[in-house]
Phi, psi and omega in degrees: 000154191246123179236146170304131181259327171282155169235149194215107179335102194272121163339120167067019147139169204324189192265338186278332181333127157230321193064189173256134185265147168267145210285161204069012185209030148345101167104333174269093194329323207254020145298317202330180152260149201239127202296316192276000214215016178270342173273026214285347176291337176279000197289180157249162188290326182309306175327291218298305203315295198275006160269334149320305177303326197281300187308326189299315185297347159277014199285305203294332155293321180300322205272339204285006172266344190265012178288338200278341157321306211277315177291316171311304188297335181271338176282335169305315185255006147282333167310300174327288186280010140272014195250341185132299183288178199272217169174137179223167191230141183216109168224209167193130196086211180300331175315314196290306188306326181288355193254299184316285188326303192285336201271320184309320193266022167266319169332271168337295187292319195269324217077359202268178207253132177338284198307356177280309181243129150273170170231125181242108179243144204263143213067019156071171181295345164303327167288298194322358006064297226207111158278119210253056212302293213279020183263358165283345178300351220261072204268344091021251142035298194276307178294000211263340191259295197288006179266017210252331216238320228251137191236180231243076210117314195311138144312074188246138205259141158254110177228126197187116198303329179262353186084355185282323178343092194302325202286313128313001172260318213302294240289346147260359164281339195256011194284322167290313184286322184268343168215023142101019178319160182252323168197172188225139207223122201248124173247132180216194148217030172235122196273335178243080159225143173007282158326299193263357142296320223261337174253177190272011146212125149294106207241112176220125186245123185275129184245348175095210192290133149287157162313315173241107194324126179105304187295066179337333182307336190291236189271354162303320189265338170282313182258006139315317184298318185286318194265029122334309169312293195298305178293317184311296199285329148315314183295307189306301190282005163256357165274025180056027159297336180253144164289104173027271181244030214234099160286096221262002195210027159308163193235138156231108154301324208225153171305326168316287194246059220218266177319329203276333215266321184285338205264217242006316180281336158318301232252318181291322182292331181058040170271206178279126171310301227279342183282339198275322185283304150326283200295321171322299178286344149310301175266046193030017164122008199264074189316312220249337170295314195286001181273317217235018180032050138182173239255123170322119194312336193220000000 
């Protein structure tokens, strides 16, 4: 398994920071109390915002030592989905949602088909709306939805900011043995969890104390969201989904992206808008076929 090597002075006070943990979540910083946040009731609202900014702003640091990880993870799922096979993202609560949220915006953006990245939260599409807490408890559960969906090659991500989630530890302990997963992926920010033994690459941004003890949603969940970002989006432009920095194989569904698809093709074709448009309504709207005016060998 592959682990983070460097150490690093953890966000919103020492590395030692400990505080009182809620139980089942020993040892994970973002129970802690966070040092700068013990007066937060006393604040002024300018006071609250910008110490929320200053803790939001060390995330992109926090995250950048987990990249030779984060790489290890993109070579995994590109291997995959060049083979054919999928890529599922499996959490609960805000983890499940931010894996549901990345897996939903690969259609639109890539072209690529609902069924390539999934997303499985736990307590179902009904959570995404409604918090369903206790359905993370539920690790039975957990193997049982990803056993549902998950094949032979296939690629799954775990994600749960303490690392502890029984609903997301089963379905990744059982992901290999039981349904022939090709890797396993761990996203936490608590590196001695469960969750970050069990896969075979592990990605832990340690992010430290929140402005509100416990409440992951926070900077625990903004750098879930970037490196969410980063495997996804990574994956894609090295499976050749994108024109260099282009999203050449965007669907525009809307007026919105009906204009963003002619000026791309105007501008890599160095046509006309109204020839940019032509050719769009020619090939059906299939920005990187209306560029090269006939429709791509792969």
């Amino acid at each position: 398994m592959d682990r983070p090597t460097s150490k690093r002075r953890r966000p919103g006070g020492p590395q030692s920071a400990g505080g009182t943990s809620a139980a089942g979540t020993s040892g994970a910083s973002t129970e802690a109390r966070n040092p700068r946040a013990r007066t937060l009731s006393k604040m002024s609202t300018r006071e609250i915002l910008a110490l929320i900014n200053d803790e939001d702003a060390t995330i992109p640091a926090a995250v950048r030592p987990a990249i030779p990880q984060i790489e290890r993870a993109v070579d995994l799922i590109v291997t995959a989905l060049s083979g054919g096979h999928r890529l599922f993202y499996i959490g609960a609560g805000t983890s499940g949602r931010l894996g549901v949220l990345d897996a939903s915006e690969m259609p639109p953006t890539f072209g690529v088909e609902p069924e390539l990245v999934t997303g499985i939260i736990a307590g179902g599409d009904h959570a995404l709306r409604m918090s369903i807490e206790g359905a993370e408890d539920q690790a039975s559960a957990g193997t049982r939805d990803l056993g549902a969906v998950c094949r032979s090659g296939d690629v799954v991500v775990g994600i749960s900011a303490s690392g502890r989630a029984p609903y997301v530890v089963a379905a990744v302990e059982k992901a290999k043995a039981d349904f022939g997963a090709a890797g396993t992926i761990a996203m936490t920010c608590n590196p001695d969890s469960p969750l970050a033994r069990a896969a075979d690459v592990a990605i832990v941004i340690e992010v430290g104390p929140e402005v509100i003890a416990g409440s992951s949603r926070m900077k625990a969940g903004t750098a879930t969201k970037l490196v969410l970002n980063m495997l996804s989006t990574t994956s894609m432009v090295k499976l050749g989904r994108t024109r260099d920095d282009l999203m050449v194989d965007l669907r525009p569904t809307n007026e919105k992206l009906r204009q963003r698809a002619i000026q791309m093709v105007e501008r890599e074709a160095r046509v006309t808008p109204e020839e940019a448009e032509r050719r769009l309504k020619t090939w059906g709207w299939h920005v990187r076929a209306a560029i090269e005016d006939r429709w791509p060998a792969s």
